[in-house]
C-alpha positions in Angstrom: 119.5 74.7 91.5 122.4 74.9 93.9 122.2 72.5 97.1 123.3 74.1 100.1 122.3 74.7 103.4 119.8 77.2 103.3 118.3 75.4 100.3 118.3 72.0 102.2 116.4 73.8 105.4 114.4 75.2 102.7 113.3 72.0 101.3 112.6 70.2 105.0 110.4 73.0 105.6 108.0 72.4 102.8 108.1 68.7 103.5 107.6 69.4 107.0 104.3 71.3 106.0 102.8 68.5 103.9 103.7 65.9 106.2 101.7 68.2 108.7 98.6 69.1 106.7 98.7 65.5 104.9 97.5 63.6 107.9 93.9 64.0 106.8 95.2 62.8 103.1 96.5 59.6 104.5 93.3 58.7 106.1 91.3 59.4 102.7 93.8 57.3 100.9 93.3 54.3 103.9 89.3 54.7 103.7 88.7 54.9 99.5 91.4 51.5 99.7 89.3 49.7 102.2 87.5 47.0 100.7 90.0 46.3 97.9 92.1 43.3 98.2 95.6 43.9 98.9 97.5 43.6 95.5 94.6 46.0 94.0 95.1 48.3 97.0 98.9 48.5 96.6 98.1 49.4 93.3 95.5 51.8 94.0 97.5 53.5 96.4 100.9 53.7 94.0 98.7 55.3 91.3 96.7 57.1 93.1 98.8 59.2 94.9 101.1 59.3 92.0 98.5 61.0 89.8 97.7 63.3 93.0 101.4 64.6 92.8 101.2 65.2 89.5 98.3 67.3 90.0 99.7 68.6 92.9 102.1 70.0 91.3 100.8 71.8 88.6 98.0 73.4 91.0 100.5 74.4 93.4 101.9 76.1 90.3 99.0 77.7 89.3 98.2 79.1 93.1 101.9 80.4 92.7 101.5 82.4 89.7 97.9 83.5 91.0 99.5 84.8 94.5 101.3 87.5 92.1 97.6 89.4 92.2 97.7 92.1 94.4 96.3 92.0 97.7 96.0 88.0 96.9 99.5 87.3 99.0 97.9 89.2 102.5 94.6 87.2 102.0 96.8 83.9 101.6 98.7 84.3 104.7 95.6 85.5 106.6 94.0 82.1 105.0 97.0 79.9 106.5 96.6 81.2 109.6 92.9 80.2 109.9 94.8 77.1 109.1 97.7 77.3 111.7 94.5 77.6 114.2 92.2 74.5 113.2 95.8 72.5 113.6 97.2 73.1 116.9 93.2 73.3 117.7 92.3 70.3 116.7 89.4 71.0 114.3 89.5 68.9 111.6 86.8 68.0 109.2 84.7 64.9 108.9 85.6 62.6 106.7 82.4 61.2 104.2 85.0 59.1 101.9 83.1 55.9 99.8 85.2 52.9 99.3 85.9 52.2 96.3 84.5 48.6 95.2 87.3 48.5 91.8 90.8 50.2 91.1 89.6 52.7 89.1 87.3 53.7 91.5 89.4 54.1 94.2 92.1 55.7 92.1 89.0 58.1 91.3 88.5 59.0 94.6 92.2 59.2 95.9 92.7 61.8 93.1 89.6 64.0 93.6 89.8 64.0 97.3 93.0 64.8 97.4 92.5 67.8 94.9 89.9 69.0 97.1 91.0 68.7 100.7 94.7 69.5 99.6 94.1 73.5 98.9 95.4 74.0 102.4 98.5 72.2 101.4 99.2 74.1 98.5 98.7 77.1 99.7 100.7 76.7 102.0 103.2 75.2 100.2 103.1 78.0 97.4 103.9 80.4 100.4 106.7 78.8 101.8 108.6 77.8 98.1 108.7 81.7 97.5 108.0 80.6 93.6 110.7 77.6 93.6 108.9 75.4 91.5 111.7 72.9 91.6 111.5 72.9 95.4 107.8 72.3 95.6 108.2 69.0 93.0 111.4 67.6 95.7 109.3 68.6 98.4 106.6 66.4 97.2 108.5 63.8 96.1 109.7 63.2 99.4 106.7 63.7 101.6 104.0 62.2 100.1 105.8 58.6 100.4 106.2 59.2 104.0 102.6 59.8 104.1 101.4 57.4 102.6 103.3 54.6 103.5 104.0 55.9 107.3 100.3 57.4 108.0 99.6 55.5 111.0 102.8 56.2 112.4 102.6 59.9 111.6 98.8 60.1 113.4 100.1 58.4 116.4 102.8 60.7 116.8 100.5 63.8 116.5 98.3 62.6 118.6 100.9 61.5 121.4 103.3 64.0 120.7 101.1 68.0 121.3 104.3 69.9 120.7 105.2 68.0 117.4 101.4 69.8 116.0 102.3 73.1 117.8 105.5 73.1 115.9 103.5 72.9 112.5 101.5 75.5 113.6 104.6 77.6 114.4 105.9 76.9 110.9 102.5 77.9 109.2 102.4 81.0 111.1 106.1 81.7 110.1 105.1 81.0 106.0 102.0 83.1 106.5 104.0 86.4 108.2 106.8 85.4 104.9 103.4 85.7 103.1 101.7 88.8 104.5 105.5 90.9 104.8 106.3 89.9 101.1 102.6 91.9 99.8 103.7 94.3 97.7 100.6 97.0 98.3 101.5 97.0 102.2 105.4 96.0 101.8 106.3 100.1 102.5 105.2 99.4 105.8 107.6 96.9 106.8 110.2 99.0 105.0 109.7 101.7 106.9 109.3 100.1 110.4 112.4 97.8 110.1 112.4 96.8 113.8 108.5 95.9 113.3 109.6 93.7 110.5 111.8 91.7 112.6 109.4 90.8 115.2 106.5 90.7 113.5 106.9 86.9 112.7 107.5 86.2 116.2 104.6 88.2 117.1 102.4 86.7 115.0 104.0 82.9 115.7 103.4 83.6 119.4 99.5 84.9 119.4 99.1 81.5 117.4 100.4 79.5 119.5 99.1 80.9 123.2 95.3 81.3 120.8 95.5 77.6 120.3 97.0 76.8 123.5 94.6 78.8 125.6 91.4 77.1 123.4 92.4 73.8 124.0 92.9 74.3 128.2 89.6 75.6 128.0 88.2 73.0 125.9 90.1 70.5 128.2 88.3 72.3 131.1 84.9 71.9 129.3 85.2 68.3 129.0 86.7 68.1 132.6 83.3 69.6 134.1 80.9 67.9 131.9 82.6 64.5 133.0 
């Protein structure tokens, strides 16, 4: 595993994806910590997430062996566009998260919500580390302490900072064209339209970003009238 450059970029991009999608994880890991006290919560939180990296890991793994399936790397990168949209869009999920009243218990629930609300993560992640294993381990290594211990700071600055969510977006748009273009049953078309193949990233990065721009000026406009 050579360190240069390209691999560096490589690696901030699939930190800069979790960090992005792992807002919601941060808040599940402040609400199942609530009511411990704070020794049992730092603890709670340093083996919690530690198991969920683990397990991270080897399901990001697995959705990286599975993307080989034909067909299954067009409907991933259709997937994390859906994605790219609820982001710069705003439309997160509710969050139903039970404190947990012991350690185990809110290691318990750390580790299973994270498993279940982190499919967008890997998914995304499997797209962008082209295979790399390795990568994905150093990507998570680094960004899920940032999340963890930096949450608040990372959901102030997406919330006070628009462009710093439409640059996610823009990077999850980029990792789904990667995703779509690198299909083997419909790669012959992007072989054969070279030029297409070059713009169709910025195509698709653009209609993502003026789709979610446009909703949220008319969802602004919404609110503006019924105020």
């Amino acid at each position: 595993m050579s360190f240069d450059l390209d691999t560096l970029l490589f690696i901030l991009k699939i930190i800069f994806i979790d960090i992005i999608l792992g807002g919601d994880n941060a808040v599940v890991i402040a609400l199942a910590c609530r009511r411990l006290e704070e020794k049992k919560r730092n603890e709670a939180i340093l083996l919690g997430t530690g198991i969920a990296v683990i397990i991270r890991i080897a399901l990001t793994a697995i959705v990286v062996s599975l993307l080989n399936i034909p067909y299954l790397l067009l409907a991933g990168g259709f997937f994390l566009i859906i994605i790219a949209i609820r982001l710069i869009t705003n439309r997160q999920e509710k969050h139903n998260i039970r404190a947990g009243i012991s350690l185990v218990a809110a290691v318990r629930t750390i580790v299973l919500a994270d498993m279940v609300m982190g499919f967008d993560n890997m998914l995304a992640i499997a797209g962008a580390s082209k295979g790399h294993i390795g990568y994905i381990a150093i990507g998570l290594i680094f960004s899920v302490p940032i999340i963890v211990w930096g949450s608040k700071i990372i959901l102030i600055a997406m919330e006070h900072i628009p462009l710093l969510i439409y640059a996610g977006g823009g990077i999850l748009g980029y990792t789904a064209s990667e995703m779509i273009m690198d299909e083997q049953e419909i790669r012959w078309i992007f072989e054969s339209y070279p030029h297409f193949a070059h713009i169709f990233p910025v195509l698709l990065i653009a209609a993502l970003l003026v789709t979610g721009w446009l909703y949220n000026l008319y969802s602004s406009w919404r609110f503006a009238k019924r105020s």
